[in-house]
C-alpha positions in Angstrom: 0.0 0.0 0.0 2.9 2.2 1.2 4.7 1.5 -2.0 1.4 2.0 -4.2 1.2 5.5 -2.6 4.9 6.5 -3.1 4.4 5.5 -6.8 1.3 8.1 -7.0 3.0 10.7 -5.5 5.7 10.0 -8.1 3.8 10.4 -10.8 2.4 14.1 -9.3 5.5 15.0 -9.4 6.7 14.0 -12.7 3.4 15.5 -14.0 4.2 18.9 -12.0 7.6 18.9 -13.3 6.5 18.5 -16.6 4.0 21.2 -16.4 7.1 23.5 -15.1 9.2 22.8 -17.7 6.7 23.1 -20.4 5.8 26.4 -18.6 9.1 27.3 -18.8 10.0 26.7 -22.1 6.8 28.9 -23.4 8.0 31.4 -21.2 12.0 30.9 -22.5 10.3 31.0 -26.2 8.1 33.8 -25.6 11.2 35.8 -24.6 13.3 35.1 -27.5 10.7 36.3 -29.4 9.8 39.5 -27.5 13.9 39.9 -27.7 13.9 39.3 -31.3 10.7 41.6 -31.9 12.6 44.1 -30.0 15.9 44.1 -32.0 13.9 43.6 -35.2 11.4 46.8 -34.2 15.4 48.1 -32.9 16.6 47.6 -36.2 13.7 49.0 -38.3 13.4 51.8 -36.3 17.7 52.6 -36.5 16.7 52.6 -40.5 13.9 54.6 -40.4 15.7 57.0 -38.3 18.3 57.5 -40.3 16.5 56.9 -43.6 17.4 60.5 -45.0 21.4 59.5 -44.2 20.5 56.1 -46.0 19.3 57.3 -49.1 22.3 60.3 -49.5 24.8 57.1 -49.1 22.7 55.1 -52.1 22.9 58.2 -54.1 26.7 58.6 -53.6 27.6 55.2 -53.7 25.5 54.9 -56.9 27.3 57.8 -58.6 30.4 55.8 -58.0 29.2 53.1 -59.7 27.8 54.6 -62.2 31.0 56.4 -63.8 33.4 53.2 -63.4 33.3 52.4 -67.0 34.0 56.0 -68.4 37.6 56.8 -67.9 38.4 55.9 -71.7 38.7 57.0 -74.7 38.0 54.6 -77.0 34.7 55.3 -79.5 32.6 54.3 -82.1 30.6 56.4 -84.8 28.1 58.0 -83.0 30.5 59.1 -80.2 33.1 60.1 -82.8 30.3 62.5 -84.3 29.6 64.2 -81.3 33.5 64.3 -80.4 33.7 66.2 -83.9 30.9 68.4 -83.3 32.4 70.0 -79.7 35.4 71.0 -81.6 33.6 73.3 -83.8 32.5 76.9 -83.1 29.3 77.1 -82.2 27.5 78.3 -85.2 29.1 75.9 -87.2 27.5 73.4 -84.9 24.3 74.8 -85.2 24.5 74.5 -89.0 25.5 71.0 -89.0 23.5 69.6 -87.0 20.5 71.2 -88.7 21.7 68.5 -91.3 21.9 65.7 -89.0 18.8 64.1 -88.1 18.9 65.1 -84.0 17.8 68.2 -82.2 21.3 71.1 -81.0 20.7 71.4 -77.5 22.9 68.6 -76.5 25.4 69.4 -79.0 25.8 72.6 -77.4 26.4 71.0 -73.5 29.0 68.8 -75.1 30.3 72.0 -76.7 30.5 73.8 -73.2 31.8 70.7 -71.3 34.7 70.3 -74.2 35.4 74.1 -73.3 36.0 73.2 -69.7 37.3 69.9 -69.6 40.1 71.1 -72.5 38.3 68.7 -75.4 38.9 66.0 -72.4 37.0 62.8 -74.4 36.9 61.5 -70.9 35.3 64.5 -69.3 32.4 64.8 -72.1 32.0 61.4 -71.6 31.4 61.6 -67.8 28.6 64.2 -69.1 26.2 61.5 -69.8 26.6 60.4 -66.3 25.3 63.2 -64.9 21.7 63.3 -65.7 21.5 59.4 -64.1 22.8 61.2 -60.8 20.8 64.2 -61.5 18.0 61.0 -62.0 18.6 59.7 -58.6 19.3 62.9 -57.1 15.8 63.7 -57.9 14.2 60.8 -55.6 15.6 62.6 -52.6 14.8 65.9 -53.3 11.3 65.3 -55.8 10.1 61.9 -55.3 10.2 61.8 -51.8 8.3 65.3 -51.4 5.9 64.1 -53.9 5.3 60.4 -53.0 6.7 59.3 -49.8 10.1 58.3 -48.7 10.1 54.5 -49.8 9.0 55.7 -53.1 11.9 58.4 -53.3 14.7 55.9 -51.7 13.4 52.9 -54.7 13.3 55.7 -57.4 17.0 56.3 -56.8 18.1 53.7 -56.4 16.4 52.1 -59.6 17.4 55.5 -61.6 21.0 54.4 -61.0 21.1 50.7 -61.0 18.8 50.0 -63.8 21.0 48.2 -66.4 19.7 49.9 -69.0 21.0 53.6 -67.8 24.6 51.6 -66.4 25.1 50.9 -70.1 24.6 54.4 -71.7 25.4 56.6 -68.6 29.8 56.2 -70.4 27.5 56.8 -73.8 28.7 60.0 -75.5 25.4 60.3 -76.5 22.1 62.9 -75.7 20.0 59.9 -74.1 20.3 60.2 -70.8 20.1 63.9 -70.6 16.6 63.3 -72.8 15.7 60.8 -70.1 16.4 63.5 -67.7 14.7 66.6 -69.5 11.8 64.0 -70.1 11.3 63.2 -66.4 11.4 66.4 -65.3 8.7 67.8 -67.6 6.8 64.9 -66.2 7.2 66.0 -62.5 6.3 69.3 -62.7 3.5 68.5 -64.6 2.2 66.3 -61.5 2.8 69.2 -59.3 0.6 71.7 -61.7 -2.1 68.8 -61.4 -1.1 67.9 -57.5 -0.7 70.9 -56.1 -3.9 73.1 -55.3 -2.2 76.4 -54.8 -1.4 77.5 -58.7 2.5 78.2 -58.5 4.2 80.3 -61.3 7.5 78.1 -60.8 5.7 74.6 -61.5 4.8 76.4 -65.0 8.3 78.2 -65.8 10.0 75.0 -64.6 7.2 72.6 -66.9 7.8 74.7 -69.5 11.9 75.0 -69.5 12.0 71.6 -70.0 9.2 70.4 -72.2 11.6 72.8 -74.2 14.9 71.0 -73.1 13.2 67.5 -73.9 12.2 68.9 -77.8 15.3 70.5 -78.6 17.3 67.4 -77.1 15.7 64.6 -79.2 12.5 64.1 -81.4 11.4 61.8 -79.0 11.4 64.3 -76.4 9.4 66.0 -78.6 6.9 63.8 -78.8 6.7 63.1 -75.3 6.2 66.6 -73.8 4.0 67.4 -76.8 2.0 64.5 -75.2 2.3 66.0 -71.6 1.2 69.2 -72.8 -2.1 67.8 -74.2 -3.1 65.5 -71.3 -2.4 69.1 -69.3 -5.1 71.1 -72.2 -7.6 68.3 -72.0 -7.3 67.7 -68.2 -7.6 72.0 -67.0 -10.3 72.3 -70.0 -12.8 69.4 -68.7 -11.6 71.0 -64.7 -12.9 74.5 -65.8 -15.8 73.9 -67.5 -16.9 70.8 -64.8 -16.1 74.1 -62.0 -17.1 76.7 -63.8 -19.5 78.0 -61.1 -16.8 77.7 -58.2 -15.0 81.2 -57.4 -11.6 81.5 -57.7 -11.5 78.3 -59.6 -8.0 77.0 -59.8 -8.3 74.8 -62.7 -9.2 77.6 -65.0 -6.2 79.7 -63.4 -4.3 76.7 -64.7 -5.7 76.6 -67.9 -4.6 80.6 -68.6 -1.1 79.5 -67.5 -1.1 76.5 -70.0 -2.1 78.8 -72.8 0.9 80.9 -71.4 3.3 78.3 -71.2 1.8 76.9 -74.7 2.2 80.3 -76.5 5.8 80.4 -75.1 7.2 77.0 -76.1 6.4 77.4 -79.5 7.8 80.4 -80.5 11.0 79.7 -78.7 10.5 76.3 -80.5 10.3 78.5 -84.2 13.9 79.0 -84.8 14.6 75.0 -85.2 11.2 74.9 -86.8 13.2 75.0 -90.4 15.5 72.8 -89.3 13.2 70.2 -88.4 11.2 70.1 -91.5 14.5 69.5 -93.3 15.1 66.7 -90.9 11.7 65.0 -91.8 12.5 65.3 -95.5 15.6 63.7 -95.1 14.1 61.0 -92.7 11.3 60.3 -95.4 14.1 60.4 -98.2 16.1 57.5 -96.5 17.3 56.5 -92.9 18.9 53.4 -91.7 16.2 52.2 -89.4 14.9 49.2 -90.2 11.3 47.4 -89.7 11.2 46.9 -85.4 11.6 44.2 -83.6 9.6 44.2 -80.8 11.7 41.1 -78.4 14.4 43.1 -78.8 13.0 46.4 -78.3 11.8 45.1 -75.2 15.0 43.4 -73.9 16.4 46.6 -74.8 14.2 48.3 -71.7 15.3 45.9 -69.3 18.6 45.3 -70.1 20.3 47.9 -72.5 21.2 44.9 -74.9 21.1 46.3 -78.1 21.5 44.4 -81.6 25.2 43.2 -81.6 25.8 45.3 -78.2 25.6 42.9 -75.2 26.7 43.5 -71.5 24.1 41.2 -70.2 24.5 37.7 -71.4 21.3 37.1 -73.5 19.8 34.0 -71.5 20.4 36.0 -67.9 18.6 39.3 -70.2 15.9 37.4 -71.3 14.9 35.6 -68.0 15.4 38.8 -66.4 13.2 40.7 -68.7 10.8 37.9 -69.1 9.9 37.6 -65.3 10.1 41.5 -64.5 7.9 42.1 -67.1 5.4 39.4 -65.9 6.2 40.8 -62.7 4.9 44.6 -64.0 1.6 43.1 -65.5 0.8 40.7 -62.6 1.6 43.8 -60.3 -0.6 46.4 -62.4 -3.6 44.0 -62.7 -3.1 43.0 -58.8 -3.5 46.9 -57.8 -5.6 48.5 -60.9 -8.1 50.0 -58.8 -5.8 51.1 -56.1 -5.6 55.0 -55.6 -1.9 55.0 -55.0 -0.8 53.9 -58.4 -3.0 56.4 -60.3 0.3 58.1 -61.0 1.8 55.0 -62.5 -1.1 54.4 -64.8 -0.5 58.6 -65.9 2.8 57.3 -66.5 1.7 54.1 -68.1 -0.1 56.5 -70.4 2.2 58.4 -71.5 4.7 56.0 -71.9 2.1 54.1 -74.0 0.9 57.1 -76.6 5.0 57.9 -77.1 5.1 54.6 -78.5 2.1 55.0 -80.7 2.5 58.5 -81.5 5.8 57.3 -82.9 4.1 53.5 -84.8 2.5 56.0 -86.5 5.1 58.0 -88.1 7.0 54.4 -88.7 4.1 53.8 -91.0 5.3 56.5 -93.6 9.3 55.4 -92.3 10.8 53.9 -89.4 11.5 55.7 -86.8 11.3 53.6 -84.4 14.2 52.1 -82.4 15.2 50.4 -79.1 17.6 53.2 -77.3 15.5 55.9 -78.1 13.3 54.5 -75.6 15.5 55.3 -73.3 14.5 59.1 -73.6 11.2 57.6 -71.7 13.0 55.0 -69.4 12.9 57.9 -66.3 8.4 57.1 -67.0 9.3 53.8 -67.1 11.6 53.4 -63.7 8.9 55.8 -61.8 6.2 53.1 -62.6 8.2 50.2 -61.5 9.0 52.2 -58.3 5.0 52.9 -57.6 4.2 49.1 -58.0 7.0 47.8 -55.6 5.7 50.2 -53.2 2.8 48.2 -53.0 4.7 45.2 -52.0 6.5 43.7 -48.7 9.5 44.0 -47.7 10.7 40.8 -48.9 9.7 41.5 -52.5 11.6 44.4 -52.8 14.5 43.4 -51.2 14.5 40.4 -53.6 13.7 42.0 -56.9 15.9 45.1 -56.1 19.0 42.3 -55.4 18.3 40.7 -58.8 18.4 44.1 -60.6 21.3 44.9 -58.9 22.8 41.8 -59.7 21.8 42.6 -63.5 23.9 45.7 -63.5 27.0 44.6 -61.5 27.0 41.9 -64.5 26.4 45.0 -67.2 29.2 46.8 -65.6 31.8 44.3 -65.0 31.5 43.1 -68.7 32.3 47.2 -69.8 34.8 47.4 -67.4 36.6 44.6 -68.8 35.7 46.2 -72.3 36.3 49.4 -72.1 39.7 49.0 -70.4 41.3 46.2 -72.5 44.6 46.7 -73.9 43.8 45.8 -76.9 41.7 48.7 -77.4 44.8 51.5 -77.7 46.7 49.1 -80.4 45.1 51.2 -83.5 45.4 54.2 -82.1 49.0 53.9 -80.6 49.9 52.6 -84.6 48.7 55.5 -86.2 50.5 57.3 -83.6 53.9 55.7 -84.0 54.1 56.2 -88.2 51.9 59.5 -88.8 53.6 62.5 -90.2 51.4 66.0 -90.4 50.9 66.0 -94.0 49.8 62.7 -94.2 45.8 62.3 -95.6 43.2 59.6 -94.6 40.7 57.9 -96.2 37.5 56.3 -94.7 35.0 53.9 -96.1 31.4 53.4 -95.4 32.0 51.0 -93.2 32.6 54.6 -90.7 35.3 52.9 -88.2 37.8 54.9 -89.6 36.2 57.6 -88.0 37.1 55.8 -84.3 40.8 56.6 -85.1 40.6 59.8 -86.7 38.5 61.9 -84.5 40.4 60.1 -81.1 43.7 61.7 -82.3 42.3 64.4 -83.4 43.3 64.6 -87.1 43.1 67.5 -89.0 39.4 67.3 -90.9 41.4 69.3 -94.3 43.5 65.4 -94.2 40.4 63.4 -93.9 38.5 62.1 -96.9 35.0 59.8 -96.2 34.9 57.5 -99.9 31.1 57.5 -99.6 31.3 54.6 -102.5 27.6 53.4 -101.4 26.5 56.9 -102.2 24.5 57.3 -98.8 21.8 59.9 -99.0 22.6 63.4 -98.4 24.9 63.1 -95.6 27.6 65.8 -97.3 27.1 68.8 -94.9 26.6 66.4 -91.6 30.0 64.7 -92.5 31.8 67.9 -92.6 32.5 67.8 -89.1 35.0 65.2 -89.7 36.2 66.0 -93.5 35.6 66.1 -97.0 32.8 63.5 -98.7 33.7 62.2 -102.0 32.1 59.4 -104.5 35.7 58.0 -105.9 39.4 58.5 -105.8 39.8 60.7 -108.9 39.7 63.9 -106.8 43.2 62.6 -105.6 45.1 61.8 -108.9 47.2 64.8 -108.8 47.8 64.3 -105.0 51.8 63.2 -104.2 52.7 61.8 -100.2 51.6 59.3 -97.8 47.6 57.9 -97.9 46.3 56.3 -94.7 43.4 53.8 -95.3 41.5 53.2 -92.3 38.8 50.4 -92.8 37.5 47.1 -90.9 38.9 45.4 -94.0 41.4 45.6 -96.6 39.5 46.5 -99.2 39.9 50.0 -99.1 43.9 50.0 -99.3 43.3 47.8 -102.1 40.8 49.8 -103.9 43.5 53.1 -103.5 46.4 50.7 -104.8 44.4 49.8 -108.2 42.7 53.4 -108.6 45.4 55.8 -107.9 48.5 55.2 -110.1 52.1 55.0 -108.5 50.7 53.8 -105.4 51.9 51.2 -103.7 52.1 49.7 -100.2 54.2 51.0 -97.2 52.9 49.0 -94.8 49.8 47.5 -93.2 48.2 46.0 -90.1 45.1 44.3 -88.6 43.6 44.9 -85.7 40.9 43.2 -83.1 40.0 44.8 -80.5 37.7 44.2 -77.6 35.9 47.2 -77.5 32.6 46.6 -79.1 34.6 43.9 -81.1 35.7 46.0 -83.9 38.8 45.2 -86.6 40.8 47.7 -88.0 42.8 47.2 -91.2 45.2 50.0 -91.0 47.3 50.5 -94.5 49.5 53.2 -94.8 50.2 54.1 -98.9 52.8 56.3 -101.2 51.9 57.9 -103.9 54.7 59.1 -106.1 
């Protein structure tokens, strides 16, 4: 009985115990957590305090980052050109261009930075880095006023780090300044519409540059001739909804737009001529093909373009693939959502660019892949809006795949842009020029490369236009004289340089152009872009 009992009262106290501990491990458990809620809430809270600080060091960091790959020299035919345009007077540019089939403003900041900088190739290329930094400047000091901090912080960090602007921000090219000029016209256009006290500086601002945008590119055209019309048809069905409300701001607005309207286009008159010449020349011939709408796309995401890759096409097209299903899963999934009505605005206009410019492609191309990027800035702000929406998690993991993305995009310039093989032309040209020497370049343009990096005299250069390109005569004087064939040079005694990416052109000179004959020659790959160089230096007695 006794030992029946002292069993019992062992089993209460195994059960008791039990209890305890079970007691005591909710209780251990329930601490951890309330200690890991506290640093987690700790944590959070040491971000959010220090958010501002945060976002500055992004911006910084991502300016770094962003001019890595421009401390070079090397170039291909669009950079050349606009190398060759900063070294002449400004008149002369304004001429030139006008036979070109771009816009001058940009011409004329590469003029002013080549003024500074010395004609530094490395400084004017650093040029097109500013407007990305100027980009994700602007989430700290616009987006953020306008749409919250998170939005600001992802706006510049996406500004910066999308691969598409890594790629062209070392491009001596006007596309990132459009993308700039573009996005600004857009945000003080949602301030007009935002803000309910009518400001005179939203308006200046709007309409300085809806002017920069047109006189940068003709995309930029379009696109703040399109944000000019949303801004007519949006204060016209305001005032005339409000028409019995005193002091009614819309109609205040509408004045101003007629203001600002008026304005634009007569400072928009003097490149009026200009531009109709441009559109005769476009319908005449230009090289833009039929587009191709993958690649277009891929473009967007990636800044892959035709036989241009820093992002190594399966990583681009997974990437683009699932971001874009990303984008539509994320519109559809938040459609009716007040918070992204400025996303669809920018949907919208992003959307009628596009069409606006299908439109003129129907009477002749016009439309190709990086001059999207004058719209990419729309493009970014709506990706930004949609991850708002999401948790934490999301972003962290779509903003690390993008990121990823670039570093990829960047490393591969690096390692291109900086290869030693990229100097061997140059340093070749160097080593056996004499002044008097003349050069001739074929339609194959990579002569150019070489010519305009050492700065050769544009009286000594000769472009052999032998596929008789259309009108391009007055354009190419910014690097030389344009001729059809060699007889111009029959009388011509001393040393010929033929710059080509194959040795027809030395042989061409050797047949056509008695008592020629061949000093030397030399090939040349190099990793920049991939482009060969067959270099043949000629006497002609």
């Amino acid at each position: 009985m006794q030992e029946k009992d002292n069993k019992e009262k062992s089993n209460r106290s195994n059960v008791i115990n039990s209890v305890k501990n079970t007691n005591n491990y909710k209780r251990s458990s329930l601490n951890n957590e309330l200690d890991y809620n506290k640093k987690n809430n700790s944590l959070i809270n040491i971000v959010n305090k220090n958010l501002g600080l945060l976002h500055i060091i992004l911006v910084i960091l991502g300016a770094i980052f962003i001019i890595l790959p421009c401390f070079h020299t090397n170039l291909w035919f669009d950079e050349s050109y606009t190398i060759s345009i900063s070294r002449k007077p400004f008149l002369e540019i304004l001429n030139l261009i006008a036979h070109d089939v771009h816009p001058v403003l940009y011409y004329y900041i590469i003029k002013v930075v080549s003024l500074l900088t010395n004609g530094s190739i490395i400084g004017m290329r650093i040029c097109s880095a500013i407007p990305v930094i100027i980009m994700s400047i602007l989430g700290y000091t616009h987006i953020k006023k306008d749409f919250g901090e998170k939005i600001g912080v992802l706006f510049s960090f996406f500004s910066i780090f999308w691969p598409t602007s890594v790629v062209y921000a070392s491009e001596l090219r006007m596309y990132t300044w459009e993308m700039l000029f573009v996005t600004l016209t857009a945000i003080y256009a949602y301030r007009i519409l935002k803000y309910r006290e009518v400001k005179n500086k939203n308006w200046i601002l709007f309409a300085c540059f809806s002017l920069a945008s047109a006189y940068t590119h003709y995309y930029g055209l379009i696109a703040s001739f399109i944000i000019n019309l949303l801004l007519l048809i949006y204060f016209s069905i305001k005032s005339y909804k409000n028409k019995e409300v005193k002091n009614n701001r819309y109609l205040k607005n509408l004045k101003r737009w007629f203001i600002s309207a008026v304005i634009q286009i007569i400072a928009y008159i003097p490149w009026f001529y200009a531009l109709i010449k441009q559109i005769k020349h476009v319908a005449e011939g230009f090289w833009i093909g039929a587009p191709n709408i993958p690649k277009i796309v891929e473009f967007q995401f990636t800044g892959n373009l035709d036989e241009t890759i820093h992002v190594y096409r399966p990583i681009a097209l997974l990437f683009t693939i699932l971001f874009f299903i990303y984008l539509i899963y994320s519109f559809k999934k938040n459609w009716n959502r007040d918070e992204i009505k400025p996303a669809k605005l920018a949907l919208l206009i992003y959307i009628l660019v596009i069409l606006v410019v299908l439109a003129f492609s129907i009477i002749r191309s016009i439309f190709y892949a990086r001059y999207l990027l004058t719209i990419t800035g729309l493009f970014i702000f709506i990706i930004c809006i949609l991850l708002s929406r999401e948790k934490g998690r999301t972003v962290f993991l779509i903003s690390t795949i993008t990121l990823t993305i670039s570093l990829i995009a960047n490393i591969n310039l690096i390692n291109e842009n900086y290869d030693k093989s990229n100097i061997a032309p140059y340093n070749y040209v160097i080593e056996n020029k004499m002044e008097d020497d003349i050069y001739i370049v074929s339609n194959d343009l990579n002569g150019f490369h070489i010519i305009t990096g050492l700065n050769i005299n544009p009286e000594n250069v000769y472009f052999l236009n032998v596929m008789n390109w259309h009108d391009i005569e007055e354009a190419y004087k910014t690097f030389g004289i344009t001729i059809k064939d060699l007889s111009v040079l029959e009388d011509y005694k001393g040393r010929i340089w033929a710059i080509s990416n194959n040795d027809n052109l030395g042989n061409e000179i050797i047949n056509n152009l008695e008592n020629s004959e061949l000093i030397k020659s030399q090939h040349f790959e190099t990793n920049y872009r991939k482009f060969n160089y067959e270099i043949a230096l000629i006497e002609k007695n």
